[in-house]
N, C-alpha and C positions, 0 to 999 in steps of 0.2 A: 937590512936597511930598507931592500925594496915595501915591504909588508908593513913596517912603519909605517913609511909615507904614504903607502895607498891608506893606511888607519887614518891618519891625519889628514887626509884630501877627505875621507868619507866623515869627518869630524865636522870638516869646515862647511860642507855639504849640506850636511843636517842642522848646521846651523845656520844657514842662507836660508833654505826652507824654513824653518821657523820664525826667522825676522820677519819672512816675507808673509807667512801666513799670519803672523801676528797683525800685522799691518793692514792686511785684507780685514781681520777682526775689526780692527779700530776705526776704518776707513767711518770719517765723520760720525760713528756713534756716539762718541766720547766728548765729543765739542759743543758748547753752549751756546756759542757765540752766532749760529746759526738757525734760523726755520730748515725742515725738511718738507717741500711740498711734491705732490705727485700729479704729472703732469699725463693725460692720457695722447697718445699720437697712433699712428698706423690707425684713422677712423673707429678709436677707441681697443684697437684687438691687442695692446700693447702699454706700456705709460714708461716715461722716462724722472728721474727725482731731481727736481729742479732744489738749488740751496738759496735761501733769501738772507744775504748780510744787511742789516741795518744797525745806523747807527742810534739807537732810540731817544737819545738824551739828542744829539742834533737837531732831531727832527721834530720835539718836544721845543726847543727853542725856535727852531725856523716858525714853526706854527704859531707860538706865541707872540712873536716878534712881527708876526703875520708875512713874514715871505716865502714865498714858497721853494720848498724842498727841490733840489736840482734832479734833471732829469736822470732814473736808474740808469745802471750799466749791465748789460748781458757779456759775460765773459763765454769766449767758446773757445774749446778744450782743442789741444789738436791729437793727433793719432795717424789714422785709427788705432783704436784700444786703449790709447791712453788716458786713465781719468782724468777730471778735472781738478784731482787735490791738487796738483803743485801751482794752482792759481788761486787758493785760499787765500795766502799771505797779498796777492794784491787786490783780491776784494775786500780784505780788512783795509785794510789804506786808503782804501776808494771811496770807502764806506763811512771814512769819521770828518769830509769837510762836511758840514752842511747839513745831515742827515740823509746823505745818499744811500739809497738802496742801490744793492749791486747783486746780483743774480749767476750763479753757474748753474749749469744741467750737465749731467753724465750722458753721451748718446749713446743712445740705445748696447746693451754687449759690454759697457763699460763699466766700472766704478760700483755703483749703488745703482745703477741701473744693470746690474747680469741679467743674462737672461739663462736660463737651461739649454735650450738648443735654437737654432738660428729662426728668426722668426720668420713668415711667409714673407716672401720678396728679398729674404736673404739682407745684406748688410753692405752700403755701395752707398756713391753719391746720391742718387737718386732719393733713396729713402732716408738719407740723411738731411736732406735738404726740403722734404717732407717734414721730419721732425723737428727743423729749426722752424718752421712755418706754423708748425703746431704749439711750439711754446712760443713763439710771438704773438699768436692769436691770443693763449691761454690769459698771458701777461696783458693784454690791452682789452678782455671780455672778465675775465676773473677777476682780475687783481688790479684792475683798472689803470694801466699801466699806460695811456697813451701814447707817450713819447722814450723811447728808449734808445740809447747809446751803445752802439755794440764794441766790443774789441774782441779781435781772436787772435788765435795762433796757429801756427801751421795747417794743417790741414785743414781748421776751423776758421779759417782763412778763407781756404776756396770753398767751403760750404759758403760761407756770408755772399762771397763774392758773386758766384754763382744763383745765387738764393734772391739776390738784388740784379743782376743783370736779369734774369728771366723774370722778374716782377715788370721790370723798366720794360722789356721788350714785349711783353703779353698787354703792356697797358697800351701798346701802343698801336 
């Protein structure tokens, strides 16, 4: 009975691993509904993959109608290490009043952002809050983004938080 159930533990095993690696496979390949753009951070030695949801037929209306398209959302992920998918389903949502653009980035180690081995300066607030900076830049210098909306979570929390306290207090 014992040799069963270790079978059956190493059964369910091997099938944990494969959901999961399946999943890593599919992580946003598979989805239309999405831009993939890449965004370079750590003074270019590095780049993170920001996702652009828009709604195109919105924003196709807004324009026509001549008003203008509400200001994007940046979604930040929280972790560390956790990607950004489980906040797809509400940049779809975010994304269809009005023709709003809504924006994720995997940071840096995460998601569609892996890296192979830990980049220089390693992985910490500090250069997280660096690469929130670098996709805000990207977003209002590339992609002409002037005004952007952020929401995060947990951890992506005190990146923003942090990331806007030390702007408030360096301005000052």
């Amino acid at each position: 009975a014992g040799a069963a159930a270790a079978r059956a533990t190493r059964r369910r095993q091997r099938h944990i691993l494969r959901a999961g690696a399946s999943f890593e496979q599919r992580l946003s390949a598979e989805d239309d509904d999405h831009d993939l753009l890449s965004v370079p951070v750590r003074d270019g030695g590095a780049s993170v993959t920001m996702k652009r949801f828009m709604d195109r037929s919105g924003l196709a209306r807004s324009v026509v109608q001549g008003a203008p398209a509400p200001p994007p959302v940046l979604l930040v992920h929280g972790g560390p290490g956790l990607p950004s998918r489980y906040l797809e389903p509400l940049a779809t949502r975010l994304r269809k009043p009005g023709g709003r653009a809504c924006y994720l980035y995997d940071q840096l180690g995460c998601g569609l952002s892996k890296v192979d081995s830990a980049p220089t300066g390693g992985f910490g607030l500090e250069q997280s809050i660096e690469e929130l900076k670098s996709v805000l830049e990207y977003m209002r210098e590339v992609l002409a983004e002037h005004e952007v909306h952020i929401v995060a979570h947990g951890f992506g929390g005190v990146i923003v938080m942090e990331t806007l306290l030390r702007e408030c207090f360096d301005e000052q």
